[in-house]
GUDREN-145267 format. One line per 8 residues: their letters; for each residue y, z, x of N, C-alpha, C, O. Coordinates in steps of 0.02 Angstrom, whole numbers, plus 50000, padded with zeros to 5 digits. Layout:
! residues N
a	Y Z X Y Z X Y Z X Y Z X; ...
END
This chain:
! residues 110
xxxxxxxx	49280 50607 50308 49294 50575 50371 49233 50534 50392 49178 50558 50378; 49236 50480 50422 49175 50409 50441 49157 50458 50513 49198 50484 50551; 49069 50462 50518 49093 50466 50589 49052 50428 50650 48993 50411 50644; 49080 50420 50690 49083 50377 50751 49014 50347 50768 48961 50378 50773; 49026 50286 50775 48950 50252 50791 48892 50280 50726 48835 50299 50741; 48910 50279 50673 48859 50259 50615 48898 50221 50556 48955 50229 50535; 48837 50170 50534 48862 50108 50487 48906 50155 50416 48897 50212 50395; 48947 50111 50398 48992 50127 50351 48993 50067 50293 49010 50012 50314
xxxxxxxx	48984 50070 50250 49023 50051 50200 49089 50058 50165 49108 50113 50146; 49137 49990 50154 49200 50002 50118 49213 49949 50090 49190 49895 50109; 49243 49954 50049 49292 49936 49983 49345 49935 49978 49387 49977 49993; 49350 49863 49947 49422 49848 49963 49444 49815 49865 49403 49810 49819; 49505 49801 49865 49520 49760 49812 49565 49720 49829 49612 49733 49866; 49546 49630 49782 49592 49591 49796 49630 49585 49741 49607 49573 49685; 49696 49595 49756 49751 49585 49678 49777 49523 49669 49795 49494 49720; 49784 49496 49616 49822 49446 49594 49894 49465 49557 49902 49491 49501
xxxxxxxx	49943 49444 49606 50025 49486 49579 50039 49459 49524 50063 49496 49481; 50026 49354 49503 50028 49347 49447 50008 49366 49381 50044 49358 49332; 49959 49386 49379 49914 49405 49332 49901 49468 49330 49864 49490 49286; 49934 49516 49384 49946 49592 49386 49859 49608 49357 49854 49644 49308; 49800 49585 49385 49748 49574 49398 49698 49586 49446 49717 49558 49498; 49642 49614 49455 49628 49602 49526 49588 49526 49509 49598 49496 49456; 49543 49502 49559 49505 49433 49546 49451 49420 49589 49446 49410 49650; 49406 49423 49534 49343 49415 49549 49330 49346 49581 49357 49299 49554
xxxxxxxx	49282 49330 49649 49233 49275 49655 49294 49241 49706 49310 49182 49697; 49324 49281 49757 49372 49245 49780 49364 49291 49878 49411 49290 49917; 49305 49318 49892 49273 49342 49942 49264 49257 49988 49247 49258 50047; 49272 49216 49966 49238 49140 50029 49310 49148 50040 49313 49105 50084; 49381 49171 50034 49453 49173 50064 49480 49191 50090 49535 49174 50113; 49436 49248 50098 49443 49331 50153 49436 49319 50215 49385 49290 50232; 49477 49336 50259 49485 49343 50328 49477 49426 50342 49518 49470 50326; 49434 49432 50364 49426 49515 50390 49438 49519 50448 49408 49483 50489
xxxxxxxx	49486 49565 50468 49530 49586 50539 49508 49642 50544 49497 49671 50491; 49494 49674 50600 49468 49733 50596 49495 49775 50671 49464 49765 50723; 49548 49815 50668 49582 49836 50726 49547 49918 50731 49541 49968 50695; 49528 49888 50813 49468 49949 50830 49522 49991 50904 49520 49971 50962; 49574 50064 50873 49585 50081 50943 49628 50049 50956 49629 50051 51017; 49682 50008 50934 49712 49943 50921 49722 49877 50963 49768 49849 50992; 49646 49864 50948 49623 49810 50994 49598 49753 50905 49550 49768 50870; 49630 49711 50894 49619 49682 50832 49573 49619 50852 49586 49587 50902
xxxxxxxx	49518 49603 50808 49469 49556 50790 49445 49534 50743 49417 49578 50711; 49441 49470 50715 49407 49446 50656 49340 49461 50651 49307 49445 50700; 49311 49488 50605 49249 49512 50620 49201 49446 50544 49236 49428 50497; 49152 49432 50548 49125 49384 50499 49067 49426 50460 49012 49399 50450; 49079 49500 50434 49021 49507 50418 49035 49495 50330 49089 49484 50302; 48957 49502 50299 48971 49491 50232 49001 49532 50193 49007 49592 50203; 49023 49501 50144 49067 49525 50090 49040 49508 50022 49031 49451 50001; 49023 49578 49981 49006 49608 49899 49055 49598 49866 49110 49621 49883
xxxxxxxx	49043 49555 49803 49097 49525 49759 49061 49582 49719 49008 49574 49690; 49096 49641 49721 49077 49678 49645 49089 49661 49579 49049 49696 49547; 49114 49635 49551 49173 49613 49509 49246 49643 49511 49272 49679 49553; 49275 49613 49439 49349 49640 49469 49383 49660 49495 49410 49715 49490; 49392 49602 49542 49425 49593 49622 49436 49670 49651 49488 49702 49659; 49344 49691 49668 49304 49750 49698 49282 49723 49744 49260 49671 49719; 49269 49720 49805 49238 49677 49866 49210 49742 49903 49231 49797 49886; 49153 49735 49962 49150 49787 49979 49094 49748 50050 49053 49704 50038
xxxxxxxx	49104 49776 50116 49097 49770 50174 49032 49813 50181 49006 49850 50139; 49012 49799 50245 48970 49837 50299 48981 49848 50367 48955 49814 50411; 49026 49902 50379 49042 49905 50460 48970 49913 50478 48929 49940 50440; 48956 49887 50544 48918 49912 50584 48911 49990 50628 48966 50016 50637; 48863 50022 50651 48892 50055 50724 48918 50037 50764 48961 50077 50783; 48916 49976 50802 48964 49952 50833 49017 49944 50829 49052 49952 50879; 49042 49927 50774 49108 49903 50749 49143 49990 50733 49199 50006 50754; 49114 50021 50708 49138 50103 50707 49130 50152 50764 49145 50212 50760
xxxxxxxx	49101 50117 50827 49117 50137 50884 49189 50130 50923 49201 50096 50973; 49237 50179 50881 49341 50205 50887 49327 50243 50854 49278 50252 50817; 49381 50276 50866 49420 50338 50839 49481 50311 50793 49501 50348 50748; 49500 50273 50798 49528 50244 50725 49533 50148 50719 49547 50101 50757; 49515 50159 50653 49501 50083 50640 49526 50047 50576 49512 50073 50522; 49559 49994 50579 49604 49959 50506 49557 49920 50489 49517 49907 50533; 49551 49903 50454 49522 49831 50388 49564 49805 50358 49586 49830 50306; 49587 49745 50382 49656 49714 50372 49629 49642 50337 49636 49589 50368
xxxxxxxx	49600 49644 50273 49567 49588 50226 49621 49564 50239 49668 49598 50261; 49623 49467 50220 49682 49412 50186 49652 49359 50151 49609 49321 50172; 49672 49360 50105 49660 49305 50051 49706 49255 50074 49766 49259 50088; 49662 49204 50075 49714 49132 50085 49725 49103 49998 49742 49051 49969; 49711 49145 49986 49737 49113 49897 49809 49131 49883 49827 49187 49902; 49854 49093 49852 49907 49100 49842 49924 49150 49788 49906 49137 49730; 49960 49216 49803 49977 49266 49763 49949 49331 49761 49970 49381 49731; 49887 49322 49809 49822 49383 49800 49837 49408 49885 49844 49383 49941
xxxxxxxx	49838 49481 49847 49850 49519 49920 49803 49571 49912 49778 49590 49859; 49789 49598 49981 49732 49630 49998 49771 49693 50042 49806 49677 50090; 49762 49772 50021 49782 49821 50048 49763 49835 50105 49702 49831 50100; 49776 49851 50169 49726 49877 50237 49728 49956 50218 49762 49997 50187; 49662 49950 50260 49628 50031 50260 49608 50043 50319 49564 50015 50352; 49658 50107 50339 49626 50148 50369 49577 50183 50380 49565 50224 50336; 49538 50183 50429 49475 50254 50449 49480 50267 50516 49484 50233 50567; 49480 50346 50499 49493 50389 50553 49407 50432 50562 49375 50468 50523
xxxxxxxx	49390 50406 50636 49326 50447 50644 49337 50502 50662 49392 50526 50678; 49250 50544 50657 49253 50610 50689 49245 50630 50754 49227 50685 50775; 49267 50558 50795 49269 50532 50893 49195 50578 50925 49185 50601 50981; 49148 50580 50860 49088 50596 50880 49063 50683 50864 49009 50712 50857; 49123 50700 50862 49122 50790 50861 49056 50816 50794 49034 50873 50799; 49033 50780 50747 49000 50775 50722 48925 50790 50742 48894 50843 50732; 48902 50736 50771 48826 50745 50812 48835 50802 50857 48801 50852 50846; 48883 50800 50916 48896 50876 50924 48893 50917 50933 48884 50945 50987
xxxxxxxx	48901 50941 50870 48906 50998 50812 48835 51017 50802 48805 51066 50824; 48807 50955 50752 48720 50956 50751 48691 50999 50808 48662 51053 50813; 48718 50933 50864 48647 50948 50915 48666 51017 50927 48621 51050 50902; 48711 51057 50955 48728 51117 50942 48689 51169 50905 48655 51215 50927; 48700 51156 50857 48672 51194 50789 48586 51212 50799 48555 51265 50796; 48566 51149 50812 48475 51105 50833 48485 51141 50888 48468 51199 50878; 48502 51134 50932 48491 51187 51011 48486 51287 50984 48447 51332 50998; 48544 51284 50943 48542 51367 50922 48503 51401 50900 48491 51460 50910
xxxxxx	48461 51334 50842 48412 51371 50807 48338 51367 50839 48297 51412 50840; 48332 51307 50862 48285 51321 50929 48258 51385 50971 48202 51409 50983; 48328 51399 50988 48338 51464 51048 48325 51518 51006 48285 51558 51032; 48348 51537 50940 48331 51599 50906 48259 51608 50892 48237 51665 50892; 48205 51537 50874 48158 51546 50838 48105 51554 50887 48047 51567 50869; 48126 51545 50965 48080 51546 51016 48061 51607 51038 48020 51612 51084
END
């Protein structure tokens, strides 16, 4: 699980239906939508041509500041489609948890 307000990395693939392919070097076509909470925005950050049509993002904290969030890539190339992905945060319960934990052991060792 991603969790809330820290940077993320993801990965995506672009397919080519003709060529039952994915396709490399085709990231300058990508439209990244990014629905935060479902409030949707084009977001412009860069995009990793891994090879074979492997691409791969950098959410921000900001941008992973929701409790659930899509990555809705589009290729304006004709034939090449791009899957959306879901992420579901941990709406923070995470840190938490920590600071919790950091307060407990505090209190025992004092």
């Amino acid at each position: 699980m991603a969790i809330k307000n820290e940077q993320l990395y993801i990965s995506y693939r672009a397919w080519n239906k003709s060529t039952r392919s994915g396709i490399a070097g085709d990231g300058g076509n990508h439209t990244l939508n990014l629905i935060s909470d479902g409030v949707e925005a084009v977001i412009a950050n860069a995009i990793t041509d891994l090879g074979d049509g492997q691409y791969r993002i950098l959410l921000t904290k900001e941008q992973m500041d929701a409790n659930s969030l899509t990555l809705r890539p589009v290729s304006s190339t004709p034939g090449v489609i791009i899957y959306s992905i879901l992420i579901l945060t941990d709406q923070g319960l995470t840190k938490q948890i920590l600071q919790l934990q950091s307060s407990s052991s505090s209190s025992s060792s004092a």
